[in-house]
N, C-alpha and C positions, 0 to 999 in steps of 0.2 A: 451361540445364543445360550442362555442360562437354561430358559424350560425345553431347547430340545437336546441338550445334553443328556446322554444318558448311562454317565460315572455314579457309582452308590452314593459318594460325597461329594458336595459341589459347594464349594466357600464364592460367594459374591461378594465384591465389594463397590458401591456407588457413590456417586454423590449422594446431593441433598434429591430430595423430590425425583428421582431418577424414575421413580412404579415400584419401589422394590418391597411394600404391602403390597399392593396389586398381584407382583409377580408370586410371594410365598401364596396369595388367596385360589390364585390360580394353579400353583401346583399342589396343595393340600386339597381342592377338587379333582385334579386329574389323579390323584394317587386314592382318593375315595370311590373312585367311580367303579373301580375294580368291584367285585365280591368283598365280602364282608374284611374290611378292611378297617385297623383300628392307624388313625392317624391323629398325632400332637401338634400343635401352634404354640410356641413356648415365645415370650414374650417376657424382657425384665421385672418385670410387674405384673399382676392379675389387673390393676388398673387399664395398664394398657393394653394389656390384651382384651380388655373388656372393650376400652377406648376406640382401639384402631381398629380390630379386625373383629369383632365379633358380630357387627352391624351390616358389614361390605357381604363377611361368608355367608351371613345365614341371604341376605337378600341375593346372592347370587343363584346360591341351592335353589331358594323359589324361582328364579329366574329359568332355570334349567328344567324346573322341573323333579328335582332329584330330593327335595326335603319331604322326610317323613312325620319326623317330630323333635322340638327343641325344647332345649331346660334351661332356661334363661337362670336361674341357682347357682347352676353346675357350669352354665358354658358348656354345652355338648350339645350337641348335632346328630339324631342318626337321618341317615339316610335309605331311600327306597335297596339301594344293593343291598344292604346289611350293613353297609358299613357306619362308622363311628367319629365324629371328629371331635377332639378335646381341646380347649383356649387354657390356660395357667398359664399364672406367674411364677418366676424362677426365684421369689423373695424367700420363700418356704422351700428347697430343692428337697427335701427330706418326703416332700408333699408329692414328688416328682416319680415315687420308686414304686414299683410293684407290679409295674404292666409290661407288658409286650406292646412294642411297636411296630407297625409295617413303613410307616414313613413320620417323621421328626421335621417340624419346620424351625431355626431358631431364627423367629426378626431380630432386629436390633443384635447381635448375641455380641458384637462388641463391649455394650456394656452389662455384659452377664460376668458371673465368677467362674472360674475355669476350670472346677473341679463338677458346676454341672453338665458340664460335658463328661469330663472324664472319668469321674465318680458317679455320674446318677443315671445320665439321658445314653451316652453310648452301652452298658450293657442292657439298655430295656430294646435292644434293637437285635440282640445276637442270637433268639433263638427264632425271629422271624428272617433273619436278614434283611432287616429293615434298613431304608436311607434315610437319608438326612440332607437339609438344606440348610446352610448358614447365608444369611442376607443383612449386610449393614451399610455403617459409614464408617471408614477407617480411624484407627486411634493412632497414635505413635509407634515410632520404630521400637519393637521388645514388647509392644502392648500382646495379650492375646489374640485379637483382630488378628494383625502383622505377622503374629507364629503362625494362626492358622493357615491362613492366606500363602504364607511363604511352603508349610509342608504339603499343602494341598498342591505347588506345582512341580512338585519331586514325587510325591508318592503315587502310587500305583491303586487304581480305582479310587481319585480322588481327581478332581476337576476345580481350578480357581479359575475367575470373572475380574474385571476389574473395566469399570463405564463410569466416564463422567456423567454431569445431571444432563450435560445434553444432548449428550447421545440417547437420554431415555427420551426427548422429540415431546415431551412433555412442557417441560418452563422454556418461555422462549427467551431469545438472547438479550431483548429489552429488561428482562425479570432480572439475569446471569448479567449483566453491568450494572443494574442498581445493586444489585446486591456486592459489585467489587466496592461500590462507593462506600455500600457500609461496615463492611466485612477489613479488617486487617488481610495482609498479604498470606498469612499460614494459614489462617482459619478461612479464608477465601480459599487457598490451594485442596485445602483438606476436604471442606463439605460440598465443593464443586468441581472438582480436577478429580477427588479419591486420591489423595496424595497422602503420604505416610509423613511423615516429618519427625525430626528427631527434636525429643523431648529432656534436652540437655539445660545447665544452665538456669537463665534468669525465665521464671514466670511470666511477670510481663516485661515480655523483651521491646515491646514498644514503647515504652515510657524511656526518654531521652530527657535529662534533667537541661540541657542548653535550648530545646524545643518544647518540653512540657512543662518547665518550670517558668511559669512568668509574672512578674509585677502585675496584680490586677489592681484596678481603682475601684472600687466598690463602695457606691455610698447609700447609707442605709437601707437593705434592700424592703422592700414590698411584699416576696413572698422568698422564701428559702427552700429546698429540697433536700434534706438529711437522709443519708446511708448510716444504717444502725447495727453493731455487730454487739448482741449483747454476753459479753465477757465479763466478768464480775473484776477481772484485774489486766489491763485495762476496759475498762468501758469504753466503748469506739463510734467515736461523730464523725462522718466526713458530711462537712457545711457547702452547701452552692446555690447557684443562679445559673439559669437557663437561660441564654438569647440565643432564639434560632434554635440552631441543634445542637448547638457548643454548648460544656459543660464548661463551666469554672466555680472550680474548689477554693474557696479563698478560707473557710474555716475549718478547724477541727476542736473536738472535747475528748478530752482522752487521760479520762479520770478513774483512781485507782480506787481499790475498796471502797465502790460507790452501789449505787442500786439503780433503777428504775426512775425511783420517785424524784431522786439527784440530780438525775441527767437531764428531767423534765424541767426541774427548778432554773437549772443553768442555762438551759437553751431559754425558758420567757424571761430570763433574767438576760439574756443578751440581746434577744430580739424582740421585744413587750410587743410592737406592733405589727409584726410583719403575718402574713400568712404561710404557717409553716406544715410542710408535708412531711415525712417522715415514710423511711424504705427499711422497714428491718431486716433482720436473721426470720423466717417462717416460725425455727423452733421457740419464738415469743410465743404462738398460739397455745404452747406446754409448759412455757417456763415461766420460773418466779422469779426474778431477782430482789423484789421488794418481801414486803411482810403479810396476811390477811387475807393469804389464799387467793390474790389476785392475777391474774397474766399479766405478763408485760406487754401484751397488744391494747389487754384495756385501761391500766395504767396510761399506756399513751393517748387515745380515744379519751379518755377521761379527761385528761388535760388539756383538752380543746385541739389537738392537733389531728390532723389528715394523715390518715394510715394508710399505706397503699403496701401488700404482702401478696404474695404467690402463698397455694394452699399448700403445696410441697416445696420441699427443695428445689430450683434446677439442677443438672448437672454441674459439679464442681466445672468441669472443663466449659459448659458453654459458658459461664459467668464470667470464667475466665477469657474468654473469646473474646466474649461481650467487649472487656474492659480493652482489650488491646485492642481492637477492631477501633472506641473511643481513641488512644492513645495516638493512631496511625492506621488507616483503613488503604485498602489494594491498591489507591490512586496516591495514595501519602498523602491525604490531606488527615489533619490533625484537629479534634474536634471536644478534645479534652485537656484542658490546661489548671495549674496547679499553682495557687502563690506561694511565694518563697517561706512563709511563718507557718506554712504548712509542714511542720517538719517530720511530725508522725507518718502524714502520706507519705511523703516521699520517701522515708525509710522504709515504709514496709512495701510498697511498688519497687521500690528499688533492689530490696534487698533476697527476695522472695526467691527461694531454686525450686527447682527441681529434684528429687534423686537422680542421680545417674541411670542416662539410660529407661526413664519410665517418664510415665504420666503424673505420677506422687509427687504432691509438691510437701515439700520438710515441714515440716509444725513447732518450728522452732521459736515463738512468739510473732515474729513481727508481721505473722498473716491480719492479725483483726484487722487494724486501720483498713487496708488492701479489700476486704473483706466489707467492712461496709459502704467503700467504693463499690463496689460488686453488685451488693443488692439494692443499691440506688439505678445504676447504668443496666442492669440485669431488667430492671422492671420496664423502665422507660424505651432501652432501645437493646431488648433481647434479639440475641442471636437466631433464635430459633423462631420465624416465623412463617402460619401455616400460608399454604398457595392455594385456593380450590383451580383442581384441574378436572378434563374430564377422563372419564377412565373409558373403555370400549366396551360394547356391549354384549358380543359374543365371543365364545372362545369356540375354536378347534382341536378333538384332542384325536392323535391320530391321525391328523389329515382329512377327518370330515367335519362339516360343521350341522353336527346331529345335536338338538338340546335336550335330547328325552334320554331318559335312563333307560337302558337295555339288557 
């Protein structure tokens, strides 16, 4: 078991929804309960750290009994021992130096940069002999994740984990089948197996040009849904209809030294009556491509069209997911198809690698089209969605179940 391990370093790696907040919340309490005890929750983001965990720790402290006073500013906790607990984001790692550590928790630290380990968060640990918790979802084979995970089971005072989501007894198996129906066969292996997979090759390797490429008959549609990738050369439209849960792409606009206001003109010039919704790039809410100081999200709103945006990014990878998951999900059913005049799509689905051996996909042009697939299919039926489960209400640390600080 991960929390009764007792290696300086202990790499986890889970499925989706496996406890693995839970599990870092409860061991940055048990590692606080000691005396004056300074302890980190490092988190790819301050967002998230704000997000996930800062809500669960501080209610658990009151639960115990063991909170003295919180600084909702700062993210910090002390507690009745003396001790200290800290939330940051690792966006700013330079923000990360200066302390001494007794215990390090990194969630997610899959998708951290590798040098805040190595450069920032491991020497804030070596004049206390402080540990450290790594807890995530695996990336690719050669990803960070995959190094750490693999030195942790050769080295010495190091401890790696490795649990599907069902074994964390959490999501039941009804949850772990609909999610094969939605999920492609890797990104199902990956976010519920913990499976490492090698990140060679074609991007989206579900997209099959004899299975996703088909004749569609489309006549004048009603309402449209537009993925928007705003690149000033090309400017990137992938055009569709919804039935069911099936996507079909039957248009694209894929026009060069154009702007905003262009792309607007083209699409009610092709569709005057339809009801049109529109999935951009997020970074519209900052950019201009037009003239007059305007964004390109109000640009679009201005035009009478239905805006539907995420406030940040997703991760590059789960959009990526997203799409193949559309292309071909765990059971091979196929729920995204593409007409043959679509020929920008298809080249850029088609065309898209990988580097060797990483998660990096090449930025060799033909990502946009692919790209505004993405944050159409990304919005509608993203990968990443939450589950409320319930968590348990006491812990044991020790072997007794005392809640009072002592």
């Amino acid at each position: 078991m991960i929390c009764e391990n007792t290696s300086r370093f202990r790499v986890a790696v889970t499925g989706r929804r496996f406890g693995k907040t839970y599990c870092a919340i409860r061991e940055l309490c048990k590692a606080a309960a000691a005396q004056d005890r300074e302890c980190l929750y490092v988190a790819p983001s301050y967002r998230m750290a704000k997000g996930i965990a800062w809500e669960q720790i501080k209610d658990k402290l009151k639960q115990l009994r063991w909170l003295e006073q919180s600084n909702e500013a700062e993210l910090t906790l002390r507690l009745r021992s003396g001790s200290k607990i800290y939330l940051k984001g690792c966006e700013a790692k330079d923000a990360l130096r200066g302390k001494g550590y007794d215990f390090i928790c990194l969630d997610e630290y899959q998708d951290m940069d590798p040098t805040v380990w190595t450069e920032v968060l491991r020497p804030t640990l070596s004049d206390r002999k402080g540990k450290a918790l790594f807890i995530g979802t695996p990336r690719g084979i050669g990803s960070f994740s995959y190094e750490m995970y693999s030195m942790a089971q050769s080295t010495a005072d190091w401890s790696s984990f490795k649990y599907t989501t069902a074994q964390g007894g959490i999501v039941t198996e009804e949850e772990i089948e609909q999610a094969k129906r939605d999920l492609d066969i890797k990104t199902f292996e990956q976010e519920y197996y913990a499976t490492f997979n090698t990140y060679s090759g074609m991007v989206y390797y579900n997209f099959d040009r004899e299975h996703t490429v088909q004749q569609l008959t489309v006549d004048v549609p009603q309402e449209i849904h537009a993925g928007m990738d705003f690149n000033i050369d090309p400017f990137s439209v992938a055009i569709g209809i919804i039935k069911g849960d099936t996507l079909y792409i039957f248009d694209e606009i894929n026009m060069k030294g154009s702007n905003t206001d262009d792309v607007c003109d083209e699409i009610k010039r092709r569709y005057p009556t339809a009801k049109i919704n529109i999935y951009p790039d997020p970074a519209g809410r900052n950019r201009n491509t037009a003239s007059a100081g305007r964004s390109d999200l109000t640009i679009l709103r201005n035009a009478g069209f239905n805006v539907y945006v995420r406030h940040t990014h997703t991760a590059v990878r789960d959009r990526i997911n997203a799409v193949n998951s559309k292309l071909k999900n765990a059971k091979s059913q196929r729920t995204c198809f593409v007409s043959p005049k679509c020929t920008q799509v298809i080249k850029s689905l088609e065309r898209m690698t990988y580097k060797e051996e990483t998660n990096v996909v090449h930025k060799d042009g033909n990502e946009h089209m692919a790209d505004a697939v993405g944050y159409l299919i990304d919005y509608i039926w993203p990968v990443r969605q939450e589950i409320n489960i319930p968590q348990p209400t006491r812990w044991a640390f020790g072997g007794h179940n005392n809640t009072r600080m002592t």
